[in-house]
C-alpha positions, -999 to +999 in steps of 0.1 A: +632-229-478+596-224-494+575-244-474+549-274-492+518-263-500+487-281-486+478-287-522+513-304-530+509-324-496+471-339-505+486-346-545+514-362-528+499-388-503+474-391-534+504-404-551+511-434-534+473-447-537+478-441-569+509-462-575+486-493-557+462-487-580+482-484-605+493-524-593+460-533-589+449-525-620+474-546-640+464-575-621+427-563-629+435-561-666+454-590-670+418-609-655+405-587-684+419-618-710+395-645-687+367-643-716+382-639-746+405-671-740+375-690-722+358-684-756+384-696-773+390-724-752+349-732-757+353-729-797+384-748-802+382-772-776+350-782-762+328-776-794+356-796-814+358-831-786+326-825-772+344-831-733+314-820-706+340-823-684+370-799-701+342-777-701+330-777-664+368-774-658+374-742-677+345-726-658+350-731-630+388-720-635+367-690-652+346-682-625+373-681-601+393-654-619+363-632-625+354-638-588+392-627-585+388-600-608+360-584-587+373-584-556+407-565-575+378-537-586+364-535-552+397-529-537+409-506-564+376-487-560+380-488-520+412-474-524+406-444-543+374-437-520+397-437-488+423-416-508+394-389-515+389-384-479+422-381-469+428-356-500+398-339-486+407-338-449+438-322-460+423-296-480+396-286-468+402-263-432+433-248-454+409-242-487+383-225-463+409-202-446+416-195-480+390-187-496+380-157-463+412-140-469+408-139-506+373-124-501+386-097-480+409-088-502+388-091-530+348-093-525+336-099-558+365-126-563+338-150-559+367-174-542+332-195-525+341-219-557+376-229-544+357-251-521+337-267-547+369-267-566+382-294-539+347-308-544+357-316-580+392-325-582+383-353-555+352-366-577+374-371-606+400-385-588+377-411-572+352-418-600+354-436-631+369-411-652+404-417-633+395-456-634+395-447-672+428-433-673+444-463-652+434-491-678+444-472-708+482-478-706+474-514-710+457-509-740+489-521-759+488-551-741+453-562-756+465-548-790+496-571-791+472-600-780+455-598-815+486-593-833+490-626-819+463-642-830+468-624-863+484-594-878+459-583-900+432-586-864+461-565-849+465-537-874+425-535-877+424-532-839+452-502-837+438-486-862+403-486-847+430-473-818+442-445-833+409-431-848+392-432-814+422-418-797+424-389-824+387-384-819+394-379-779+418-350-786+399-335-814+371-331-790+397-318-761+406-290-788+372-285-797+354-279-768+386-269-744+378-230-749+338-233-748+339-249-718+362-226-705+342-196-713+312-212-703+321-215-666+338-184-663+306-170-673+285-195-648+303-184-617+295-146-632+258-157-633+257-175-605+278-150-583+253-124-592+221-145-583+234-150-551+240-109-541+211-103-558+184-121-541+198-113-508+180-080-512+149-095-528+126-070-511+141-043-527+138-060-556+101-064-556+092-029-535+112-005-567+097-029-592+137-039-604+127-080-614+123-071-646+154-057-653+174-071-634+160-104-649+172-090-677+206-086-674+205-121-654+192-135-687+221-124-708+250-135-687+229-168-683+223-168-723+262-163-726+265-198-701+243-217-723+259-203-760+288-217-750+278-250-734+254-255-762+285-252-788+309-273-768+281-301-764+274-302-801+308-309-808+313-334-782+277-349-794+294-346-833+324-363-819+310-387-801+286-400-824+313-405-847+333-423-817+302-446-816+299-450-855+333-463-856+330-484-829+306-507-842+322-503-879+352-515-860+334-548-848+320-553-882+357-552-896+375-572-872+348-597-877+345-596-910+384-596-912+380-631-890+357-649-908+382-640-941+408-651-921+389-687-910+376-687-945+411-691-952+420-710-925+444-690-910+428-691-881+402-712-862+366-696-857+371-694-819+399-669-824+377-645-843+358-644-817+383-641-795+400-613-808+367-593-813+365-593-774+400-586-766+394-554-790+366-544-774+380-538-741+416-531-755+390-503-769+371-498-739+395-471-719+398-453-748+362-449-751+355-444-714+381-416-714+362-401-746+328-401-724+344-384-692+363-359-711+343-333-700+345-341-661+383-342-668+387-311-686+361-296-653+388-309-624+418-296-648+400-261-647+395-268-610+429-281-601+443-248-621+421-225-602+430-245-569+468-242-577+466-204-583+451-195-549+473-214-531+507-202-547+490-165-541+477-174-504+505-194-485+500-207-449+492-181-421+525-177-401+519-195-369+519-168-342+533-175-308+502-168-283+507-134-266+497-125-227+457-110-232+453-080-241+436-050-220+422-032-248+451-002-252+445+004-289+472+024-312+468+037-349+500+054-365+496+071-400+472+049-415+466+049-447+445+024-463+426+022-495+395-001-507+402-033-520+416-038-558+424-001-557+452+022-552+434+054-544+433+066-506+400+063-485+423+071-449+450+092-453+475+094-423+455+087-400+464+085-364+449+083-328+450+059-292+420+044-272+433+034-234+416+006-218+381+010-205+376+045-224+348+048-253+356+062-282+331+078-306+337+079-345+320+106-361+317+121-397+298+123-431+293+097-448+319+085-473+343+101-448+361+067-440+343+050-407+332+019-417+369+017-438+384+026-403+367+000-384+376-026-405+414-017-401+405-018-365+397-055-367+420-066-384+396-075-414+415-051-439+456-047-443+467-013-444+487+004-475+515+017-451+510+025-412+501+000-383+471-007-359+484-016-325+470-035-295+489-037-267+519-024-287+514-053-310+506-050-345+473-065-350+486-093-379+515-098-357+487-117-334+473-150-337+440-145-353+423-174-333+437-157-302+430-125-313+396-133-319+386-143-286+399-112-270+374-087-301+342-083-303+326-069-335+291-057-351+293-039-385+274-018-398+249-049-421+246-075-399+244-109-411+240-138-388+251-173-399+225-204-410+219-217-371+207-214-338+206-180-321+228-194-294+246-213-319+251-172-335+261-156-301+280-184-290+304-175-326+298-218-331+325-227-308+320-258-297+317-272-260+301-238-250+284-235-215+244-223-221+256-198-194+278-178-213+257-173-238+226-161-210+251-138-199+261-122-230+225-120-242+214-106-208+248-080-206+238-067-243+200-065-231+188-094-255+178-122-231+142-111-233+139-103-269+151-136-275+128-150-252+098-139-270+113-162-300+094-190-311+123-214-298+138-187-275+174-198-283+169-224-302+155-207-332+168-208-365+177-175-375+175-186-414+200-177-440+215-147-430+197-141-400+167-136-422+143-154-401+144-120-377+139-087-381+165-058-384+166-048-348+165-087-335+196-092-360+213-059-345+204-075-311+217-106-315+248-095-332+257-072-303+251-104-282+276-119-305+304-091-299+305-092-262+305-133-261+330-140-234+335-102-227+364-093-247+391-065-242+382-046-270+346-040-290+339-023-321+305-018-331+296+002-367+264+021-365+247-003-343+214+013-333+209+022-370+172-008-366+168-003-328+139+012-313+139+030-280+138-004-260+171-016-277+190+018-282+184+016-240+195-018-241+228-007-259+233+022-240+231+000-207+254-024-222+284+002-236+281+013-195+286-019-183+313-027-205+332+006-199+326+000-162+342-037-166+373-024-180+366-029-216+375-011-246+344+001-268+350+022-302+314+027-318+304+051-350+273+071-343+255+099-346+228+095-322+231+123-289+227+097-264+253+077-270+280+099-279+267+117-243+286+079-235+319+085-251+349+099-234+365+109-265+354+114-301+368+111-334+358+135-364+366+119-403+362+140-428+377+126-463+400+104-444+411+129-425+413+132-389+394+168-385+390+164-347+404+140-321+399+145-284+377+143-250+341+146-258+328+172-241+361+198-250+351+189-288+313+198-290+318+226-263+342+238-292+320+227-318+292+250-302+313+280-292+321+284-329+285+281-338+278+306-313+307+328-325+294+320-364+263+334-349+270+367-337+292+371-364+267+370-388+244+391-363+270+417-367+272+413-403+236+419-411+236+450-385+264+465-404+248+461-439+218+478-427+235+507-412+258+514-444+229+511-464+210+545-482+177+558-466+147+546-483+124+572-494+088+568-498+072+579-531+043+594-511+065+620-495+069+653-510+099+678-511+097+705-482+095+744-500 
């Protein structure tokens, strides 16, 4: 049995504030008919017998029900306010998880918006426009009020009704697609805003603003086309919403004063009935002026619904005994995400605990692809990464995470503390844990030297430091806690001397502690560090083995390339003809 998504669960408890509410507001609306019948009560009865006291009596009987009638709204409003927190409690840690496994399997899906998505949906259905939506289904009961008073009041009231009502869905029809298009096109521009500026110094140093300006421009010219067409039809439609409105007081009043001209009816019931058609018609304009936030939380709830059919729950996973860092990778193949083509093709290899391993190749060749797989960050096409004869999405990823430490390749630190950084925001964290990992990954005096030592702000992205303090810190990061097994993609690529010593001196320590290190470099020293080394060329394994035994290969090849080509050349030039010089002459 398909188990309830936490989308259906929220909509459900939703429900049942919703059915109060519902309660509520027929109580609310039935308080609705305290003016109209206190002005007709004034214009029948008081005006006509001239009774202070009949008046001071209906009042306060008045007052009392309004008094009534606002403590209904408060409730009602209270109501929906608690039911938007609860509908976002139960949301939002599934609608997070969410939205990082949809961008590792698609990074330009732009999923961030999910959570502003929840955002949405919980606005509408706490605002006014839901309010809206409540009152109208007792729209009929105002209507049949002024059929009561007269039918001629009643059919000028319905059809008042119907023309608003018609107006409503000719601007749902109108401005449904526009809308649409306009905030597919927003999260475009805004999507591409956001990666852009991350590398604004690139921007400025290549002189790039310009065009890239550009072709921010025209998706942002595309937003506003279509948000400019939908709003002058809504502005067409509801100026002509507002047009019959007040022809629609004009008539029913008009209609009355026939009516009492006639004496069919007393003055105080014209004036009665234009009240109870104004609010019978009051829903039906409210839900005209928050069309738009309703058709924005349909969009939302749609987009909302689609990633959590795709994305079920995680499978909870039983907690396994710790792992010592034995790593295993059978026939991997993997490929980039949203395509089909190969980057790793059958590729296979094992890491024991406490031994370094060294991935090496061009680039393009597959590394950083590799490391991710490693992780866990990536699923593989076909083939299996192993840790402790485990497949790695066969573990808990909580637990999982406690026992891996990883740096890529870009490092981006998160908006917070350095400590708050190293310490991977767990909470209840002892400040010595984080000393020791910064001193065991050599950044305890680097971070020091900080303006807050480790209570600096590292900015958005870590951009408050440089490229090296970044590296530093995230290599701090990685060995939080010491776990089994570290990855770490290219990570002297901003060190100087100082810190590539610093990470040399921490990959020693680890591999002395027992711990598992796989690291892609180039860089003499520390593959001097490794005890076995991986070559990728095109996704292909091209070497595997211990260290030395590949490079002592790799150089007695060179050598034997060498002589080779020593031997070469000397047999060219001893098959080749005599030259003759032009000065010499033939001997007699």
């Amino acid at each position: 049995m398909k188990a309830t998504s936490p989308l259906k669960q929220a909509y459900g408890r939703f429900k049942a504030i919703i059915f109060a509410t519902v309660i509520f507001s027929f109580f609310s609306n039935l308080l609705m008919f305290v003016g109209p019948l206190y002005m007709l009560q004034v214009y029948d009865r008081v005006l006509a017998s001239r009774n202070e006291f009949t008046l001071l009596m209906i009042t306060g009987i008045a007052v009392a029900m309004l008094v009534t009638y606002g403590f209904l709204e408060f409730i009602r409003s209270k109501m929906l306010v608690r039911a938007g927190l609860q509908f976002d409690d139960m949301l939002a840690n599934p609608a997070f998880n969410r939205v990082v496994r949809k961008q590792l399997l698609a990074p330009n899906s732009g999923a961030h918006a999910t959570l502003q998505d929840v955002d949405r949906v919980r606005e509408f259905l706490t605002g006014q426009g839901i309010l809206a939506f409540f009152d109208a289904p007792w729209v009929p009961l105002f209507l049949a009020l002024v059929f009561a008073f007269h039918p001629w009041l009643g059919l000028v009231a319905t059809i008042g009704a119907l023309i608003i009502f018609a107006l409503a869905l000719t601007n749902e029809f109108a401005t449904r697609g526009l809308l649409q298009e306009a905030g597919t096109a927003n999260a475009g521009a805004a999507h591409f805003v956001n990666t852009t500026v991350q590398n604004a110094e690139v921007i400025r140093a290549l002189g790039m603003e310009k065009p890239l300006t550009n072709r921010w421009l025209k998706q942002h010219d595309s937003v506003l086309d279509a948000q400019a067409k939908a709003s002058g039809r809504a502005g067409a439609i509801m100026a002509s919403t507002k047009f019959v409105r007040m022809s629609l007081q004009i008539a029913i009043l008009g209609m009355g004063a026939y009516l009492a001209i006639q004496q069919q009816i007393s003055p105080g019931i014209m004036i009665a009935a234009s009240i109870v058609m104004g609010r019978a018609l009051a829903p039906v304009e409210q839900a005209v002026g928050q069309w738009k936030q309703f058709v924005a939380a349909r969009q939302s709830h749609k987009r909302l619904t689609e990633i959590f059919e795709t994305l079920g729950d995680e499978e909870q996973r039983m907690q396994l005994p710790a792992p010592k860092g034995n790593l295993v990778v059978q026939n991997l193949i993997a490929s980039a995400p949203g395509s089909k083509k190969p980057i790793l093709k059958g590729i296979s290899f094992n890491v024991a605990q406490g031994e370094v391993l060294a991935v090496i190749g061009p680039s393009g060749s597959g590394k950083s692809t590799l490391v991710r797989h490693l992780v866990g960050a990536m699923q593989p096409q076909s083939g299996a990464v192993r840790l402790e004869g485990v497949e790695l999405h066969h573990w808990d990823s909580d637990q999982l995470g406690r026992y891996m430490g990883y740096m890529p390749q870009d490092v981006k630190l998160f908006r917070g503390t350095v400590s708050e950084n190293i310490s991977r925001f767990i909470d209840n964290v002892e400040d010595k844990e984080i000393v020791a990992a910064a001193t065991l990954s050599g950044a305890h005096e680097m971070i020091a030297t900080l303006s807050d030592g480790y209570d600096t702000d590292v900015g958005d992205g870590g951009n408050g430091l440089s490229g090296g303090q970044r590296q530093r810190v995230g290599l701090a990061r990685a060995v939080f806690r010491e776990p089994s097994l570290i990855v770490l993609d290219e990570p002297n690529s901003n060190l100087d001397a100082h810190g590539e010593q610093a990470l040399a001196n921490c990959i020693q320590e680890m591999k002395k502690r027992g711990k598992t290190v796989i690291l892609v470099t180039h860089k003499a020293n520390l593959l001097a560090l490794s005890d076995k080394a991986l070559m990728l060329v095109n996704g292909q394994i091209e070497k595997f083995g211990p260290t030395r035994e590949i490079f002592a290969q790799a150089q007695q090849q060179a050598a034997a390339q060498q002589d080779q080509q020593k031997k070469e050349a000397a047999a060219a030039g001893a098959g080749s003809p005599a030259v003759v010089s032009m000065t010499d002459k033939p001997r007699a």
